[in-house]
FIGU-661293 format. One line per 4 residues: number of its first residue (from 1); their letters; for each residue x, y, z of N, C-alpha, C. Coordinates in steps of 0.001 Angstrom, whole numbers, plus 500000, padded with zeros to 6 digits. Last residue first. Layout:
BEGIN
NUM> A> X:Y:Z:X:Y:Z:X:Y:Z | ...
This chain:
BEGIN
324> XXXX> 879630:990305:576468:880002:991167:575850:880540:992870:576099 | 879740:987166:577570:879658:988115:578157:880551:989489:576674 | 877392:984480:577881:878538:984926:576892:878763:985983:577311 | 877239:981454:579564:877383:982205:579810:878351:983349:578894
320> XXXX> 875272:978542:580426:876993:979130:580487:876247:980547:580066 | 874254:976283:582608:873897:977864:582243:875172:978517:581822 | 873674:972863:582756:874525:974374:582421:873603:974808:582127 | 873368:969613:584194:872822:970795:582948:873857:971886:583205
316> XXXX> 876675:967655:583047:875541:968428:584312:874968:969145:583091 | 878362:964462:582958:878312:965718:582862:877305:966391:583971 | 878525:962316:584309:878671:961814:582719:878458:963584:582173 | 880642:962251:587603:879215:962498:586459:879740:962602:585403
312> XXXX> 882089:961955:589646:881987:961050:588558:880895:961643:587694 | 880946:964106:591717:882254:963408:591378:881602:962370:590565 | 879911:966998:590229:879435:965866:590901:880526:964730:590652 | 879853:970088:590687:880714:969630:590873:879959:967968:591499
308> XXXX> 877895:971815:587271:878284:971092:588652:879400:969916:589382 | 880295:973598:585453:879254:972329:585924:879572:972612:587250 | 880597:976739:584502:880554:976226:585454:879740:975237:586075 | 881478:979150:581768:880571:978151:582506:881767:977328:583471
304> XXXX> 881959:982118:579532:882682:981343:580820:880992:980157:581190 | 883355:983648:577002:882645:982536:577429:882827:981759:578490 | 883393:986892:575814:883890:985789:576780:882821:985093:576991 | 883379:986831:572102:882987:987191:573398:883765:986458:574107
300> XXXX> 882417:987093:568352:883820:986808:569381:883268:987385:570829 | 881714:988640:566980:881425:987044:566333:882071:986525:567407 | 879586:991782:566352:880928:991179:566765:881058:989677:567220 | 877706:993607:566093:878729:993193:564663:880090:992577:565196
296> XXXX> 875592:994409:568134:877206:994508:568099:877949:994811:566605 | 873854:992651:566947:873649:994151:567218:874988:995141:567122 | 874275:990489:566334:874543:991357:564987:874214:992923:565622 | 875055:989458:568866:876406:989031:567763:876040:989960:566995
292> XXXX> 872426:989763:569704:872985:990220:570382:874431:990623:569728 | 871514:987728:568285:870974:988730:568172:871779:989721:568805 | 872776:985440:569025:873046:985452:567727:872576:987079:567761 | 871956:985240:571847:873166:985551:571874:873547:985821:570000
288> XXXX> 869462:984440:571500:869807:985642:572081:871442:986188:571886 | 869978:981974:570402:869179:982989:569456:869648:984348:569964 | 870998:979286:571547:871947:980674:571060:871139:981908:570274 | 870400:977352:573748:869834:978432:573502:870890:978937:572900
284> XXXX> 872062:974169:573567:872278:975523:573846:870905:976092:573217 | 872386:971239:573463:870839:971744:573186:870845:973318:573912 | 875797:970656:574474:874142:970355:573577:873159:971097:573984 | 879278:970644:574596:877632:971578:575594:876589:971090:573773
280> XXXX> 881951:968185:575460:881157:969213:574294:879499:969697:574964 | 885121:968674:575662:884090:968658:576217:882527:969391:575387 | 887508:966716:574313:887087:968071:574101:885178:967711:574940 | 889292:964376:573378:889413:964568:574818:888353:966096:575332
276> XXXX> 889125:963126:570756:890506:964569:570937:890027:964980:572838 | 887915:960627:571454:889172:961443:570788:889828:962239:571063 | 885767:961276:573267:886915:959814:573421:888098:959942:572483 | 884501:963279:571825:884446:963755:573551:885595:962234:573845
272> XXXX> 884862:963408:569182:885102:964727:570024:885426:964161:571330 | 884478:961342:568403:885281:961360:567579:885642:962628:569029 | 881634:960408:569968:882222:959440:569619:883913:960479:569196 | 880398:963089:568458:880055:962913:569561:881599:961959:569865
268> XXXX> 880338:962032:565746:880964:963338:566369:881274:963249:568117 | 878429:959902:565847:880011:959838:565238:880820:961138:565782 | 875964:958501:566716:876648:959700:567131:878284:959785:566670 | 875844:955908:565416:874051:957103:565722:874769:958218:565881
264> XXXX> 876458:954435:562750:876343:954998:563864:875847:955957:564346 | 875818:952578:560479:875818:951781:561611:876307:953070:563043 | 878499:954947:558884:877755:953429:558881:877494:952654:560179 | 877632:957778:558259:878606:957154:558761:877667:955723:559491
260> XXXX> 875859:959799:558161:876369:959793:556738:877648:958874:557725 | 874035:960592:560372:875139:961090:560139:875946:960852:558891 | 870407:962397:559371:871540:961097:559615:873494:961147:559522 | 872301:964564:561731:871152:963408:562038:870546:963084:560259
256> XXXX> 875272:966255:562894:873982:966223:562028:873305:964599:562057 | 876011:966897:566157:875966:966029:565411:874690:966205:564220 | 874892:968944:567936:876278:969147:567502:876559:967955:566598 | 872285:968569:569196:873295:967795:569134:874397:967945:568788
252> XXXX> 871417:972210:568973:871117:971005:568947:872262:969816:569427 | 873102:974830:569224:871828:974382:569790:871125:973092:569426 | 876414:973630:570615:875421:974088:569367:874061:974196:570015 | 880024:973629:571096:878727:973380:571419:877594:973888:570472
248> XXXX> 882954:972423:572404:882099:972434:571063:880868:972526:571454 | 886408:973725:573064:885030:973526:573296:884240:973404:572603 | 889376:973916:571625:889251:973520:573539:887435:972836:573579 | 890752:973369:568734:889355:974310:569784:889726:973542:571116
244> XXXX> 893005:972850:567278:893074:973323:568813:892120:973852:569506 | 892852:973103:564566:892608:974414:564999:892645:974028:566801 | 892993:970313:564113:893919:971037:563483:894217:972828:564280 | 890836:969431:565770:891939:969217:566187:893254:970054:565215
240> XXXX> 888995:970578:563632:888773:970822:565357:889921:970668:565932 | 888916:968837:561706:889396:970252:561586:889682:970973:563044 | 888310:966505:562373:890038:966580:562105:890375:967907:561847 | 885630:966762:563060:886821:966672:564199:888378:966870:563612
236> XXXX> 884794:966586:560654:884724:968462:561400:885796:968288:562035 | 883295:964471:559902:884890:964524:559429:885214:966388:560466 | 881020:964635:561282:881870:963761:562070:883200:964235:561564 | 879239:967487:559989:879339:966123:559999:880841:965880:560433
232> XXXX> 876847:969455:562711:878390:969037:562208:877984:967653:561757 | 873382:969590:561487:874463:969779:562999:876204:969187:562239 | 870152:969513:561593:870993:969754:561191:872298:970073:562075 | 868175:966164:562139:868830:967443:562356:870275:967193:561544
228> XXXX> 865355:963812:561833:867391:963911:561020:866993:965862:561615 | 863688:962057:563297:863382:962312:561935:864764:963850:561155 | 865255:961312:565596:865127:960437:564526:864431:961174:562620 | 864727:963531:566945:865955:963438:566413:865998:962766:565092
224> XXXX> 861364:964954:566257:862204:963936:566910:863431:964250:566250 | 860537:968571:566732:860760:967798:565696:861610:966486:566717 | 857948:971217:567470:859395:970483:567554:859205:969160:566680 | 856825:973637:565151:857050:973027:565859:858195:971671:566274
220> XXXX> 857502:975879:563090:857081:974315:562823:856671:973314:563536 | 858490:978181:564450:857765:978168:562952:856841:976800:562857 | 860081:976902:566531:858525:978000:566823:857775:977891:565824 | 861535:975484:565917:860677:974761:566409:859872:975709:566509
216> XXXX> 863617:976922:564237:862291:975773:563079:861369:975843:564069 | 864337:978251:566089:863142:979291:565332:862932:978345:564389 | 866270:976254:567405:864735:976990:568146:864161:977623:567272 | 868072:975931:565280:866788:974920:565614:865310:975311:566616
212> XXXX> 869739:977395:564274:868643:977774:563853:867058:976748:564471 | 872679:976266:564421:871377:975625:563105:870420:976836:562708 | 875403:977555:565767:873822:977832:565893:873326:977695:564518 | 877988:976726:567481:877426:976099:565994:875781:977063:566503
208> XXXX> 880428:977474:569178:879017:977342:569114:878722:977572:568182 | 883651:977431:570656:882937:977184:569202:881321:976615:569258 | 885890:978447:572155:885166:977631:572868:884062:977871:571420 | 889650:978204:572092:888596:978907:571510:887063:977946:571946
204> XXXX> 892102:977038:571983:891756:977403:573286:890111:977921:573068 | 893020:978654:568691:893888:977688:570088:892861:977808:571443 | 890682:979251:566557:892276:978838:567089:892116:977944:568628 | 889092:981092:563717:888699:980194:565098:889861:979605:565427
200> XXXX> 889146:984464:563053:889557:982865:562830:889502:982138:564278 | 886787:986455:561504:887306:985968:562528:887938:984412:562052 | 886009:987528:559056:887320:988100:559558:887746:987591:560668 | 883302:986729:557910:883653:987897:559504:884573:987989:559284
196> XXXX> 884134:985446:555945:883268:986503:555683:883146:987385:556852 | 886295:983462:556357:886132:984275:555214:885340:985250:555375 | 884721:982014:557970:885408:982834:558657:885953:983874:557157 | 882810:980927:556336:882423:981844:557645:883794:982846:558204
192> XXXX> 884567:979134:555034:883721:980164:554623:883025:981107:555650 | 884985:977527:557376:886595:978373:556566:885718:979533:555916 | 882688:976266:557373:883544:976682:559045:884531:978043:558468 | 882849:974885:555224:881565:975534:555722:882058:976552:556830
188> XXXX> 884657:973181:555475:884630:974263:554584:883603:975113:554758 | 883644:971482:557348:885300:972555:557508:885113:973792:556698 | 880426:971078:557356:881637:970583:557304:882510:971432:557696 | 877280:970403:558166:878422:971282:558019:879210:970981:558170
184> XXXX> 873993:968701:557153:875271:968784:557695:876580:970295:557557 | 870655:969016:557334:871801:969623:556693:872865:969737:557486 | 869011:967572:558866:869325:966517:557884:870785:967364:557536 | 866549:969629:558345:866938:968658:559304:867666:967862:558429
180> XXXX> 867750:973215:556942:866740:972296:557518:867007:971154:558245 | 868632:975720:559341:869205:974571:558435:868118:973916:558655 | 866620:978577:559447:866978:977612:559830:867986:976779:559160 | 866140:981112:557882:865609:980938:559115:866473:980096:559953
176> XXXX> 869329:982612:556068:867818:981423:556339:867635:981801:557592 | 871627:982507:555031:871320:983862:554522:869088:983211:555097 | 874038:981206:555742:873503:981205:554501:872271:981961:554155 | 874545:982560:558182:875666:983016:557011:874700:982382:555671
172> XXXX> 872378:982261:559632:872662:983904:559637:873698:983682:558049 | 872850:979729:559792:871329:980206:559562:871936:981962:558873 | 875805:979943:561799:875141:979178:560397:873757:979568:559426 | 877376:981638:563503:875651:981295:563146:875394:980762:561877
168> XXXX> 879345:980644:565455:879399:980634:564452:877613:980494:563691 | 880836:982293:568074:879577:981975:567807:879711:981838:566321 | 883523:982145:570323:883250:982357:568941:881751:981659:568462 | 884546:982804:573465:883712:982161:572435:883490:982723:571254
164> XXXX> 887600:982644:575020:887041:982938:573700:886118:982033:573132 | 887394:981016:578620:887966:981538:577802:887456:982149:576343 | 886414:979321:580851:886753:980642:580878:887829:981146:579872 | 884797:977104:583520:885689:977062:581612:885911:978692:581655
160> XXXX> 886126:975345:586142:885099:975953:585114:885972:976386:583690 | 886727:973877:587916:887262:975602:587971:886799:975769:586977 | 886158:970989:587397:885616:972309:588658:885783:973789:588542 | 886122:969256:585965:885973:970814:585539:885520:971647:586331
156> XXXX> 886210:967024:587170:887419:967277:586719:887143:968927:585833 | 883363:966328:587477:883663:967177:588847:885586:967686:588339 | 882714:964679:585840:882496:966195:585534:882970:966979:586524 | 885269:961884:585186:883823:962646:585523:883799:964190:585491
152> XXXX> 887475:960720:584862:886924:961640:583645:885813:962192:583857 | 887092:957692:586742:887901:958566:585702:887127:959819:584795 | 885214:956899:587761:886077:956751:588428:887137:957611:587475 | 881675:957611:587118:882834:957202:586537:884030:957616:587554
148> XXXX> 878752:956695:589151:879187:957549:587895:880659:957417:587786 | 877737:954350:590595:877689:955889:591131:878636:956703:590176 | 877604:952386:589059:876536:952441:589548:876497:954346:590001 | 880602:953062:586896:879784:952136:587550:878650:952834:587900
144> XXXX> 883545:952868:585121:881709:953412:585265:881210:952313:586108 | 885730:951829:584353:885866:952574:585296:884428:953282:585773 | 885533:950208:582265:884947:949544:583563:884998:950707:584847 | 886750:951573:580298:885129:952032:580707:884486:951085:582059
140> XXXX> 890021:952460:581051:888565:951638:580477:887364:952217:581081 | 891661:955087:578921:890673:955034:580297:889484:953781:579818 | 892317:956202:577084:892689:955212:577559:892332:954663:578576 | 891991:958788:576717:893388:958956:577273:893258:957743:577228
136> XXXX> 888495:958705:576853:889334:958816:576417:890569:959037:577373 | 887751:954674:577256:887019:956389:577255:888760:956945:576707 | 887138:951922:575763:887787:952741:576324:887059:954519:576144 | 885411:950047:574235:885762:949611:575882:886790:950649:576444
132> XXXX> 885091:951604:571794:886096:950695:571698:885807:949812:572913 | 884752:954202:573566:885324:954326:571954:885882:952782:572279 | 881803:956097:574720:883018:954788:575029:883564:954705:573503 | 881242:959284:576602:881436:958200:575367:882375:957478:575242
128> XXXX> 881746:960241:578884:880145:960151:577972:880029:959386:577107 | 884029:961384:580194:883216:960050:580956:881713:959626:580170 | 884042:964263:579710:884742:963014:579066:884160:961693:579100 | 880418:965199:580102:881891:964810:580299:882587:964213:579176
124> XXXX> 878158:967995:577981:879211:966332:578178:880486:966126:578746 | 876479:970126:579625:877472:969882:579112:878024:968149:579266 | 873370:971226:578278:874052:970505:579029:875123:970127:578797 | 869481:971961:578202:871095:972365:577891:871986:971944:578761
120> XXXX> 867696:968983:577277:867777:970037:578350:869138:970539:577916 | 866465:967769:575041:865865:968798:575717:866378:969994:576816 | 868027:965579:574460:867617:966715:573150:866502:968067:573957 | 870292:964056:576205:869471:964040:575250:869033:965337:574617
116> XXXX> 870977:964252:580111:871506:963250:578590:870306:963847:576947 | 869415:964625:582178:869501:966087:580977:870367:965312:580111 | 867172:964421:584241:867850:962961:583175:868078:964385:582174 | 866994:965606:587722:867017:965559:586078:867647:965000:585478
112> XXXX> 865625:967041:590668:865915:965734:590072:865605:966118:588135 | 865151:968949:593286:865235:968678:591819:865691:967200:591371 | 863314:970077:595781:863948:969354:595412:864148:968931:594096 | 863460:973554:598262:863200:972412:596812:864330:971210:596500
108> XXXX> 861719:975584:600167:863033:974364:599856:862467:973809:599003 | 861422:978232:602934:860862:977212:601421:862249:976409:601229 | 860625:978244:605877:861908:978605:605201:860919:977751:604012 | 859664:980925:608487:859556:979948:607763:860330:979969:606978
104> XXXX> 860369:980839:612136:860804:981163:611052:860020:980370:610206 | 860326:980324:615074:859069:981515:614842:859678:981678:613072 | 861187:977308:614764:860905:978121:615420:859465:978925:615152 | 860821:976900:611332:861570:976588:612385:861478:977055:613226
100> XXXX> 858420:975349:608879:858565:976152:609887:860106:975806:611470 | 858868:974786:605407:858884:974216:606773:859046:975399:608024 | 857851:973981:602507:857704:974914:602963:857544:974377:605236 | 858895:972511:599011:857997:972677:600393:857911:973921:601199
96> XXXX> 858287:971464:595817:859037:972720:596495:857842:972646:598071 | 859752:970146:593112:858650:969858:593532:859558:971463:594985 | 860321:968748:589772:860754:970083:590490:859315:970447:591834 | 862472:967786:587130:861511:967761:588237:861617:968464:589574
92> XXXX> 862402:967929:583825:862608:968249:585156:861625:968386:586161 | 861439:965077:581728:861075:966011:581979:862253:966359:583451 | 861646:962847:579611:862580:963306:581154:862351:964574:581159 | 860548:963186:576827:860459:962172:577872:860746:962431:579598
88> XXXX> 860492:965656:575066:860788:965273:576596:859708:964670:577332 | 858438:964916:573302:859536:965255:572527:860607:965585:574023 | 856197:964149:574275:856667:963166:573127:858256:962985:572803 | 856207:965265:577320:855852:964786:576044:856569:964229:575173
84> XXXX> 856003:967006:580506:856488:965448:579853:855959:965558:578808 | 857253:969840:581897:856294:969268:581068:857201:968545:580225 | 859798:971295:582698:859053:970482:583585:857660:969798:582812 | 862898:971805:581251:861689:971922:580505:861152:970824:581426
80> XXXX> 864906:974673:582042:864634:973792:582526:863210:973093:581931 | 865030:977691:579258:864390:976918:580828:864900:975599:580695 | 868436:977008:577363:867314:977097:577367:866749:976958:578852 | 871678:979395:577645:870850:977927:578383:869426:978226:578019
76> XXXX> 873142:980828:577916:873228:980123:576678:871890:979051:577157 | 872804:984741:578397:872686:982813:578875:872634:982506:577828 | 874749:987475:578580:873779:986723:577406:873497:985414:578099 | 875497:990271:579350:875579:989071:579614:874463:988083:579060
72> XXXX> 877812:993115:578603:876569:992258:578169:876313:991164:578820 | 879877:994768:578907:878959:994653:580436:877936:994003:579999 | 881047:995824:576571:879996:996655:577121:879314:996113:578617 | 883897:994281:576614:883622:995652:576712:882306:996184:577043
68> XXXX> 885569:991474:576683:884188:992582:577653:884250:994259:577358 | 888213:990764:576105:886958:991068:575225:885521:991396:575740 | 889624:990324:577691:889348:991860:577141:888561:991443:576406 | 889523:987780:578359:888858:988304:580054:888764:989836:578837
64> XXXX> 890793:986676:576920:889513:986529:576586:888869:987282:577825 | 893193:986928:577456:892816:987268:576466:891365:987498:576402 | 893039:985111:580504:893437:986652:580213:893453:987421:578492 | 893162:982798:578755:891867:983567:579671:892131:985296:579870
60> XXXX> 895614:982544:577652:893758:982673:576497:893258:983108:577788 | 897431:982721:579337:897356:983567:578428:895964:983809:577988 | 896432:980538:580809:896284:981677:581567:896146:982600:580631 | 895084:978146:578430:896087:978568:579434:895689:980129:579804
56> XXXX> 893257:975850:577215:892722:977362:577982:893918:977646:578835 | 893913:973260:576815:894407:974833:576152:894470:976020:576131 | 893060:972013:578541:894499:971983:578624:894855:973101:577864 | 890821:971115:577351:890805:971947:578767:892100:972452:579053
52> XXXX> 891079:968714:575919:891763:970381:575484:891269:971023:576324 | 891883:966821:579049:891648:966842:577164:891804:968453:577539 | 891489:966202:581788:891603:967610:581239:891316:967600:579948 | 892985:964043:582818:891507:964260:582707:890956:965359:582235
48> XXXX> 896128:962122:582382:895423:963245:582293:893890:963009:582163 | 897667:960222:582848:897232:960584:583961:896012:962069:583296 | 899832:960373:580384:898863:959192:580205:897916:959141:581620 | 899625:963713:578607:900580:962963:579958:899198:961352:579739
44> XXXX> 898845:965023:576983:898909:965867:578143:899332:964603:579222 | 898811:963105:574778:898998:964614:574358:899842:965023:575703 | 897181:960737:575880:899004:961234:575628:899584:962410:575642 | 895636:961191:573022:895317:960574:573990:897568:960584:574420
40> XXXX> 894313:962645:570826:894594:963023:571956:895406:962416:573085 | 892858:961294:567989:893406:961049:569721:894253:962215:569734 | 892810:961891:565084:892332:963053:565625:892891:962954:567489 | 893557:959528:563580:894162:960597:563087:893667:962229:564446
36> XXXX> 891772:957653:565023:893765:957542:565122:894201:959131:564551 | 889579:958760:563761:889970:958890:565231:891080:958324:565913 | 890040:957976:560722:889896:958955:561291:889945:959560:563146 | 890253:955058:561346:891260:956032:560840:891240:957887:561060
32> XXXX> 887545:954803:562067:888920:954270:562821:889964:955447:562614 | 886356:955652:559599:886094:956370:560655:887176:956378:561974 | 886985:953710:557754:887476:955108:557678:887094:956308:559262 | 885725:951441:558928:887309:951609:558595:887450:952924:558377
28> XXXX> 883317:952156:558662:883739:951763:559685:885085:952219:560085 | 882504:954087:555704:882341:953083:556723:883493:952905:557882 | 880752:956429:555551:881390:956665:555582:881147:955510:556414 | 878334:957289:552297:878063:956891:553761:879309:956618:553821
24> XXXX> 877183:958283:549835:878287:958640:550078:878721:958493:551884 | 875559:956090:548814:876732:956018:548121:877885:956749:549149 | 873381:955193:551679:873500:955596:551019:874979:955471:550009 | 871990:953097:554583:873655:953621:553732:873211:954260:552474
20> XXXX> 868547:954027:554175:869520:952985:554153:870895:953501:553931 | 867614:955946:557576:867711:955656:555924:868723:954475:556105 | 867764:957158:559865:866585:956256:559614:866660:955631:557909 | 870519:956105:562836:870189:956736:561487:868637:955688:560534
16> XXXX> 869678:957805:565870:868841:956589:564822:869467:957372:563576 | 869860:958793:568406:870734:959251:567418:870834:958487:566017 | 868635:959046:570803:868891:958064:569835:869105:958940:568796 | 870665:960107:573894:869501:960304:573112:869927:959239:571587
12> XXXX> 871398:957981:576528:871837:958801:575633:870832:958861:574480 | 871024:955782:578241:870357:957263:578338:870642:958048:577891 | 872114:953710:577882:870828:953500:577656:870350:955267:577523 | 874456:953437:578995:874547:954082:577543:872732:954318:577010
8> XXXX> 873738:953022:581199:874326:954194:581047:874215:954409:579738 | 873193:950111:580732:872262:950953:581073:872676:952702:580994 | 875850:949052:579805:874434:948920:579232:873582:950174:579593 | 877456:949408:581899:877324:950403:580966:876510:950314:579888
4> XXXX> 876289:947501:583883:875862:949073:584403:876391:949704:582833 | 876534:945063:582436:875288:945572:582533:874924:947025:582846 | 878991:945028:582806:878503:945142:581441:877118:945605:581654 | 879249:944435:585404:879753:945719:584924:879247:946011:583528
């Protein structure tokens, strides 16, 4: 069993910090503390698979069902990326036949995709990150095996997500193309934004971070993890849990790169998805939807998605979905 979560963990993108600790690096012990201070675990009963999925009550959806007014529909999702390189390893795969039945012909395809990592858009189960030998609510991790997790898999979001997205464009508020790689965001960073729209981020609320990382990669081309993105630093979660988000997602990792936390590659990650129980979407497309935020002048939409229903999975790609 050690060996299958060896290998599971094997396919999570590296999240290398490449410097030495620095003065203001955040060790071990404080990080503990910090994810005693942020669990979840209980919250919703010691049977629960839901985490803040639990917040999206009928009320927030039906809240968030008025915020359609023009009939917009935006994808959050970058293509599917079928060319192998440096920067996707795991390419999608995508091959397509063509069979005759009778007097009929029919086409058909077959897919296959490793979407863990920095290329493909995708949402994280619960079932993604181990805290300890435990997932979250308490859930051991022996519960993983060969055919994907006995607890907390992705098929526990069948009815999909459906409630207030709030796009927070970072790039747009400090006034840039991009964050460069490396530039973290904190709470206060989060509080100042909302200072300046008028929007406050709350209960049930589904929260997309946009860096700016697709218009470095056009300007600059793409970039490894290892050499540091910009993305939340780890302390965010105690704001996350103060405010009751339900959802976290960004166009990159949602984790800044190096994280400024000792000896770990993904601290957010780690603090969000085995802590507070919160499902988090990576490597979003949000440009269209940022463009779309200033045409308007409006920071707030419905946000609905829908994984795939694979019993035990560590998640699925996505196409979510902002609707204005």
């Amino acid at each position: 069993m050690i060996k299958v979560i060896i290998a599971a963990l094997a396919c999570i993108p590296l999240y290398a910090i490449s410097a030495e600790p620095g003065p203001k690096t955040i060790g071990r012990q404080q990080f503990e503390q910090w994810f005693n201070e942020v669990s979840n675990w209980g919250r919703w009963g010691k049977d629960d698979e839901l985490g803040t999925l639990n917040l999206i009550t009928p009320q927030v959806k039906i809240k968030a069902a008025g915020l359609v007014r023009h009939g917009i529909t935006v994808s959050l999702s970058l293509d599917l990326n079928k060319v192998k390189s440096d920067y996707n390893p795991h390419p999608f795969e995508h091959t397509s036949s063509v069979a005759r039945v009778g007097s009929q012909s029919f086409a058909s395809d077959r897919y296959a995709v490793e979407y863990h990592g920095a290329t493909h858009s995708h949402i994280d189960a619960l079932a993604h990150v181990i805290h300890q030998g435990k997932l979250y609510n308490g859930y051991s991790a022996h519960f993983i095996g060969l055919s994907g997790s006995g607890k907390l898999g992705i098929h526990n979001m069948k009815d999909g997500i459906f409630t207030r997205g709030v796009l927070v464009d970072m790039a747009w508020f400090r006034g840039v193309d991009f964050l460069e790689l490396g530039d973290a965001i904190a709470a206060a960073d989060l509080e100042a934004w909302e200072a300046k729209t008028g929007i406050t981020i709350g209960t049930g609320d589904a929260l997309l971070v946009r860096t700016g990382r697709w218009e470095r990669t056009r300007q600059l081309g793409p970039s490894h993890l290892t050499d540091g993105a910009a993305g939340l630093h780890a302390s965010v979660a105690k704001w996350l849990k103060r405010r009751d988000v339900a959802v976290l997602g960004a166009d990159g990792g949602n984790d800044v790169i190096p994280s400024g936390i000792e000896g770990m590659q993904a601290p957010l990650h780690e603090l969000v998805l085995a802590g507070l129980g919160m499902p988090v979407l990576d490597s979003l497309d949000l440009d269209a939807l940022a463009s779309e935020a200033l045409k308007h002048e409006r920071w707030e939409f419905l946000f609905v998605a829908a994984p795939l229903r694979v019993e035990g999975g560590t998640g699925a790609p996505l196409n979510p979905l902002a609707v204005f």
